[in-house]
N, CA, C and O of each residue as an XYZ file, in Angstrom:
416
protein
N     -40.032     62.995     29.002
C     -39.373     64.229     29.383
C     -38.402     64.630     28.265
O     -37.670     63.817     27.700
N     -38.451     66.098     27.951
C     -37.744     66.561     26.874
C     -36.364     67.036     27.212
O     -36.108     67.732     28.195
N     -35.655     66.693     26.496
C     -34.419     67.644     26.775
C     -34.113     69.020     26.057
O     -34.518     69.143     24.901
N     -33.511     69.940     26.582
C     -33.411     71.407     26.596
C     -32.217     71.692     26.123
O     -31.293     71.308     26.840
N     -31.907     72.283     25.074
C     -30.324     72.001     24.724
C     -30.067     73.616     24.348
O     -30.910     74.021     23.547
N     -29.186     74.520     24.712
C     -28.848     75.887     23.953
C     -27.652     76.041     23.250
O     -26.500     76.095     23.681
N     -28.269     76.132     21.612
C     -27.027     75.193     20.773
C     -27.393     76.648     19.571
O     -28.095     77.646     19.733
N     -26.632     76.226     18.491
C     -26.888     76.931     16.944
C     -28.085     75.824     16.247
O     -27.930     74.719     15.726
N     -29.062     76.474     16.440
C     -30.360     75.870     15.216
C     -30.351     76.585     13.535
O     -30.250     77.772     13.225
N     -30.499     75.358     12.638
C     -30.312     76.644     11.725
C     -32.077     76.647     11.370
O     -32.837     75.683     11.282
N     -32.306     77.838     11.245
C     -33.748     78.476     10.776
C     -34.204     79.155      9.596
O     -33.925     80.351      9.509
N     -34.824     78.636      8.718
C     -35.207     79.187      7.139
C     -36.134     79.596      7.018
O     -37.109     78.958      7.415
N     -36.268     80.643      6.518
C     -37.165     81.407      5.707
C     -37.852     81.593      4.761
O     -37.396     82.565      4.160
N     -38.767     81.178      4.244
C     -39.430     80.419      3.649
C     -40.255     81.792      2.282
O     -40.806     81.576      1.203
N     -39.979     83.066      2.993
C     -39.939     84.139      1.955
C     -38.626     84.596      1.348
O     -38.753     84.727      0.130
N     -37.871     84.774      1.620
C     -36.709     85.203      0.698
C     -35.730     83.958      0.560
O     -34.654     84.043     -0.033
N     -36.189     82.813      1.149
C     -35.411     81.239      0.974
C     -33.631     81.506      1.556
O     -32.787     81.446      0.662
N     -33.329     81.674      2.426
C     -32.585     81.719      3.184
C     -32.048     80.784      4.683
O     -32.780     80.213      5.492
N     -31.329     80.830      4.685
C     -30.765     79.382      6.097
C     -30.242     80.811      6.494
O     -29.930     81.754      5.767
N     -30.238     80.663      8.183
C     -29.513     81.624      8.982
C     -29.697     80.768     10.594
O     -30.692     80.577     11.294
N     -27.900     80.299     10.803
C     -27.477     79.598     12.077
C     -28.384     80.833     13.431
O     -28.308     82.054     13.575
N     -28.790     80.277     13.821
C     -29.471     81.273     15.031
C     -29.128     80.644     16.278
O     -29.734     79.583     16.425
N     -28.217     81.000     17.397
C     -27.615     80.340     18.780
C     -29.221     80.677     19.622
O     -29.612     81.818     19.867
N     -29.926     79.504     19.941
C     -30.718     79.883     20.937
C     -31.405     78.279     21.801
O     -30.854     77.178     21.810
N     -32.669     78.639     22.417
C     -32.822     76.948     23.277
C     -33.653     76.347     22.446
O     -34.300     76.847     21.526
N     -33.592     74.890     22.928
C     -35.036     74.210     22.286
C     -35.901     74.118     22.240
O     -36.325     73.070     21.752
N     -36.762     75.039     22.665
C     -38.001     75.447     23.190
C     -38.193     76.934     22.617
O     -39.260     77.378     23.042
N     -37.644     77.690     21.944
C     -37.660     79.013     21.637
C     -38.135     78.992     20.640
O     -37.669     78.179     19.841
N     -39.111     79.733     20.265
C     -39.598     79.762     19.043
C     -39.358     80.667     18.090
O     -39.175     81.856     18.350
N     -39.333     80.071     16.654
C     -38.500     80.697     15.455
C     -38.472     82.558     15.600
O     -39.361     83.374     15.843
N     -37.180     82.675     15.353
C     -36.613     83.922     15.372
C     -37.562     84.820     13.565
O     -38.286     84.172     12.808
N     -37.327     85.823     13.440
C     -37.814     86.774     12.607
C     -36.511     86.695     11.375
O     -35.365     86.692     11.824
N     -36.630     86.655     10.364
C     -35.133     86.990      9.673
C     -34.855     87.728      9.552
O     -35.664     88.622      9.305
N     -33.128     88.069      9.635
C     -32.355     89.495      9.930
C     -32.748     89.758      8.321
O     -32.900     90.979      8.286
N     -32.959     89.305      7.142
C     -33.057     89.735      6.295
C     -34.447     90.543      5.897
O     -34.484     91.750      5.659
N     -35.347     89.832      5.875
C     -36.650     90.511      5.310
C     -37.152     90.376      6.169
O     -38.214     89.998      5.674
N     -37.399     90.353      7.704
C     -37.913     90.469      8.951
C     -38.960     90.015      9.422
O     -39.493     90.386     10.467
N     -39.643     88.480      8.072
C     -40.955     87.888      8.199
C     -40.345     86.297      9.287
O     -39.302     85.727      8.969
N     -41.009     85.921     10.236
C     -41.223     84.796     10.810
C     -40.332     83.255      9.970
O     -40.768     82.668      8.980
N     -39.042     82.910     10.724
C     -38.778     81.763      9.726
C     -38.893     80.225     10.595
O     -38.732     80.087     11.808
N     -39.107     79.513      9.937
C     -39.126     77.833     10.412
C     -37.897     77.017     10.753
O     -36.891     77.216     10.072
N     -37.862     76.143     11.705
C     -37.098     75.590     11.906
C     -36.710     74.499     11.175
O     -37.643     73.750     10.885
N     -35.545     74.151     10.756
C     -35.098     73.013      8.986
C     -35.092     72.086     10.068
O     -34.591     72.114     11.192
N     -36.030     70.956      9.210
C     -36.161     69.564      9.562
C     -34.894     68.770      9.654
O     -34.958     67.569      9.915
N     -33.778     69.354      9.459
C     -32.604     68.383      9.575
C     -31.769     68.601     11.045
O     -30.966     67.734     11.392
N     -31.976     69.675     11.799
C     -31.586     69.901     12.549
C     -32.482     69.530     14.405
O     -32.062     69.613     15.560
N     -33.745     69.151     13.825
C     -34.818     68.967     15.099
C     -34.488     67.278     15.206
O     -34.502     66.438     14.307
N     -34.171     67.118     16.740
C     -34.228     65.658     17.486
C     -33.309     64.676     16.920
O     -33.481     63.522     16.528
N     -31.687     65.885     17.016
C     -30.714     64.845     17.081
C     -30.044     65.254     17.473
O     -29.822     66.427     17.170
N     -29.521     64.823     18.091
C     -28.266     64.995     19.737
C     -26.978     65.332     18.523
O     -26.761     64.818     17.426
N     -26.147     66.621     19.418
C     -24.948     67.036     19.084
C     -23.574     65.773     19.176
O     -23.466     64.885     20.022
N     -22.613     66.078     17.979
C     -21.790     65.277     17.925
C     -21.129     64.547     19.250
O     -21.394     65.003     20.362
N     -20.346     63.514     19.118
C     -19.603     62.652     20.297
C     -19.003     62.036     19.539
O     -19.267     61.310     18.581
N     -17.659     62.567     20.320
C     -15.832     62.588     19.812
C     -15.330     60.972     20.152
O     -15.716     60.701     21.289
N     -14.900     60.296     19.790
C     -14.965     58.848     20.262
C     -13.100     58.627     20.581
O     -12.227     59.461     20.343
N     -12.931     57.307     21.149
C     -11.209     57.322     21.684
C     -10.859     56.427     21.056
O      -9.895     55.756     21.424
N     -11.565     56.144     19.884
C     -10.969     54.622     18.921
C     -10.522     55.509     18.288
O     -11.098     56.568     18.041
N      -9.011     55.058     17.812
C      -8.045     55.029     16.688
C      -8.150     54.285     15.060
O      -7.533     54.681     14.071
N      -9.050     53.184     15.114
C      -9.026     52.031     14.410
C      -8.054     51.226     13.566
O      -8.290     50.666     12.495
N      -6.795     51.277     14.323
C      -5.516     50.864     13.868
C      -4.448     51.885     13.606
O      -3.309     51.511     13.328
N      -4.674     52.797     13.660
C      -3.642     54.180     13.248
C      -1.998     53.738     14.223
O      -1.709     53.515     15.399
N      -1.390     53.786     13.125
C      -0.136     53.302     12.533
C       1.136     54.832     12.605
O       1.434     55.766     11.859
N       1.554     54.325     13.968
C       2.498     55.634     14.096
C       3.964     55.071     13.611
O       4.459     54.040     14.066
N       4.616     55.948     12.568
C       5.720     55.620     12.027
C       7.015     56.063     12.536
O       8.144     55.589     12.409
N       6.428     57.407     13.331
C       7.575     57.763     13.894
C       7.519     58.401     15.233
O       6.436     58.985     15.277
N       8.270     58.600     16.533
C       8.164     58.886     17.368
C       7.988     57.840     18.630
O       8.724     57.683     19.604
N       7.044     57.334     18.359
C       6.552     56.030     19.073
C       6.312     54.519     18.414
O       5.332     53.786     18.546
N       7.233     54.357     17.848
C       7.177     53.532     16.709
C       7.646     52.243     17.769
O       7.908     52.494     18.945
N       7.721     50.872     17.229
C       8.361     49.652     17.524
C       9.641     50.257     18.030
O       9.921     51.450     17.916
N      10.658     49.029     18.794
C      12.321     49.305     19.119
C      12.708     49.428     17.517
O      13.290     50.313     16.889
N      12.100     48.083     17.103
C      12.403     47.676     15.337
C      12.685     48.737     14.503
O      13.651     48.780     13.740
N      11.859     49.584     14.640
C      11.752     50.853     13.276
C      10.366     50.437     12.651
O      10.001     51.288     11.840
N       9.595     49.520     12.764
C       8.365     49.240     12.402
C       7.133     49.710     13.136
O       7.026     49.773     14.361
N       6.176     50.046     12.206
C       5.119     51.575     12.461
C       4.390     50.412     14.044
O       4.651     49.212     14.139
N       3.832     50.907     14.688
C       3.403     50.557     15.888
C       1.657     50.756     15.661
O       1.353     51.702     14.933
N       0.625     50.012     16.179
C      -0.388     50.758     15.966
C      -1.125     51.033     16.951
O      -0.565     50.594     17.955
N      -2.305     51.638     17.270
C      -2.928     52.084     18.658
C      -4.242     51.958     17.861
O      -4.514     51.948     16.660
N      -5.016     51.857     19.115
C      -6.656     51.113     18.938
C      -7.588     52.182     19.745
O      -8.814     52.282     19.693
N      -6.503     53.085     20.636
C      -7.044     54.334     21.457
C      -6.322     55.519     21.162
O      -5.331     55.638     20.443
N      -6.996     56.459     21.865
C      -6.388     57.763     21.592
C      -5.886     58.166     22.986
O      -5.413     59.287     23.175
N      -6.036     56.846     24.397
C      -5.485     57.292     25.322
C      -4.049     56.114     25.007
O      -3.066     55.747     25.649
N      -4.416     55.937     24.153
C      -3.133     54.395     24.042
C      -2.225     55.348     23.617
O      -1.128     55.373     24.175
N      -2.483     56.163     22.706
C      -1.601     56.874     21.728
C      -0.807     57.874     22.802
O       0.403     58.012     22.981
N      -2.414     58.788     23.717
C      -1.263     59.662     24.603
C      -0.251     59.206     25.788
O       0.558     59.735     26.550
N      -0.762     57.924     25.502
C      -0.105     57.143     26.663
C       1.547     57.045     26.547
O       2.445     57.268     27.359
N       1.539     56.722     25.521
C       2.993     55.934     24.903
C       3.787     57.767     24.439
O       4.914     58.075     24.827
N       2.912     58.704     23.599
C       3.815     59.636     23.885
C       3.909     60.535     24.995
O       4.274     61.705     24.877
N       3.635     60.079     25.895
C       3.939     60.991     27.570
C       5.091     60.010     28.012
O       6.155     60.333     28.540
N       4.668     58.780     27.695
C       6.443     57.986     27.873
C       7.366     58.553     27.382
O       8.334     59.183     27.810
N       6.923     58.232     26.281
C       8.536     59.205     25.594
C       8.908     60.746     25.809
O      10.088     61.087     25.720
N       8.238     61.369     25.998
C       8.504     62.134     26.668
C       7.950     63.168     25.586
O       8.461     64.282     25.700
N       6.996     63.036     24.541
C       6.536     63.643     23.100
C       4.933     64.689     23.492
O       4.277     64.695     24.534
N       4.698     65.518     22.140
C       3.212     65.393     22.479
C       2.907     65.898     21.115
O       3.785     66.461     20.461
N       1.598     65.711     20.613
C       0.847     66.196     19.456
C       0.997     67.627     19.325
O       0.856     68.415     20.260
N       1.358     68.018     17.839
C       1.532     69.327     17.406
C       0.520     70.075     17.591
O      -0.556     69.962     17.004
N       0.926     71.236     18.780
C      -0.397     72.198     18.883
C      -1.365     71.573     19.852
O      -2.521     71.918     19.608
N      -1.245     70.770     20.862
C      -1.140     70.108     22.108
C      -0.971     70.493     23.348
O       0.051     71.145     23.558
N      -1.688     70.278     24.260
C      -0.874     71.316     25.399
C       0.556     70.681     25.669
O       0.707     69.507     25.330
N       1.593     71.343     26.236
C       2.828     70.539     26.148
C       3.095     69.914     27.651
O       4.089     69.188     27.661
N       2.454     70.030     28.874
C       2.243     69.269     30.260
C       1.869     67.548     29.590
O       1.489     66.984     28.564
N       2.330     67.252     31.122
C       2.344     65.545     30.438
C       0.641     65.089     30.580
O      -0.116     65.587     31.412
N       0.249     64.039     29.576
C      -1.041     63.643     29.881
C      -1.799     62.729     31.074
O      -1.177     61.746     31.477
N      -3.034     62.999     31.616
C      -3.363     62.185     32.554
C      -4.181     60.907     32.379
O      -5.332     60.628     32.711
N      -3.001     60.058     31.605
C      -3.372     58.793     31.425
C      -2.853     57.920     32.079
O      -3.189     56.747     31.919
């Protein structure tokens, strides 16, 4: 069973050699180009691979200030709920963040 995804494919043209992002499903077949209006192909780099996934590892990231040790020494976090964790304690949040406390 296939999966159906409605994403940006990018699609080339193979007469005037052109890439053009086209938003449509996986099953739709190649769009016309807005440029020279002949039939274009779908680029082999983009068929049968799943869209990105954002991960909650930190891999040691070393906060120096804000949430640091009592010490004054950088603290580190291994998550990114570890991280919002400790600044909703303090009462902090990431620049450009929503500013409500987090639900960690």
């Amino acid at each position: 069973m296939s999966v159906t995804t409605f994403k940006e494919h990018i699609q080339w043209c193979g007469y005037c050699s052109t890439k053009h992002k086209i938003l449509c499903w996986s099953y739709d077949p190649p769009t016309d180009c807005p440029d020279c209006g002949l039939e274009m192909f779908f680029h082999e780099d983009t068929l049968g691979q799943a869209p990105g996934v954002i991960s909650d590892e930190l891999h040691g990231y070393a906060a120096k200030h804000g949430v640091c040790n009592p010490d004054g020494t950088a603290r580190k976090f291994y998550s990114k709920t570890d991280l919002k964790r400790a600044l909703n304690e303090a009462g902090l949040t990431i620049d450009g963040d929503t500013p409500k406390p987090y639900r960690v």
